[in-house]
N, C-alpha and C positions, 0 to 999 in steps of 0.2 A: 454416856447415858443421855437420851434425848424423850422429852417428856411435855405435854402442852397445858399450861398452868391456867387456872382462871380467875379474871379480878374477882374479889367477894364484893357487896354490896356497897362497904366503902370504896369502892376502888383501891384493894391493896393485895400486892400477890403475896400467897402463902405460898415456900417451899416443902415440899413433902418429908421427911425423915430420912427417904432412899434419896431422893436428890441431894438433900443436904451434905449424906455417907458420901455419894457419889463424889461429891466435889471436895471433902474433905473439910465442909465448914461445921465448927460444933456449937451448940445451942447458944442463944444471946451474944453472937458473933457480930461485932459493927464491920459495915462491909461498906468497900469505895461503888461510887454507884457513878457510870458516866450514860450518855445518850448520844446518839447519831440517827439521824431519819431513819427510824423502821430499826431502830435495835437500840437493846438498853443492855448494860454489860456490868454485872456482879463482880466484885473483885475482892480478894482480904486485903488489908491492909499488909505492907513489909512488918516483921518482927523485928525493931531498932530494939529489945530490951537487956541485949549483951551487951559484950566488950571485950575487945581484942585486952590478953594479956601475954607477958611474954613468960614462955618457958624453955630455957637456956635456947637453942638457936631458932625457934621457932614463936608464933603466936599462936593463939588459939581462943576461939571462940566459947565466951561463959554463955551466951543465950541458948533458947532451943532451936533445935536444927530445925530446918524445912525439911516438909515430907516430896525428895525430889528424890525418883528413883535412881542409884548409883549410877547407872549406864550414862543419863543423862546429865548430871552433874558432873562426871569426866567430858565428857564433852563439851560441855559448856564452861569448862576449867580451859581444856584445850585449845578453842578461840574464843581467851579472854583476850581484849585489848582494853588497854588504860588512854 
């Protein structure tokens, strides 16, 4: 989705409701905020609030998943490098 915001009188940008769905962020979201000349870049923070535990030959994860569609998470399983 591509959309063109405008600063309000303080100078501050309001996200719409559909951008917000769009991108997957849910209300009172603190979000990483960086800058480069001519772009400002929203980002969620990582979810660090699981923990690997073990169940008999495997681990698995107690946090919440990320919303990454299957397709893509195989594949990015596929070239993992450590």
């Amino acid at each position: 989705m591509k959309t063109t915001v405008e600063l309000d009188a303080s100078n501050r940008i309001v996200l719409s409701r559909e951008l917000r769905r769009a991108a997957g962020i849910p209300r009172k979201q603190k979000l990483l905020v960086s800058a480069t000349p001519g772009r400002i870049v929203l980002e969620m923070p990582a979810n660090t609030s699981g923990r690997l535990i073990p169940r008999g030959k495997l681990k698995v994860w107690t946090g919440a998943v990320p919303a990454t569609p299957v397709e893509e998470a195989v594949e990015q399983s596929r070239h993992y490098t450590r």
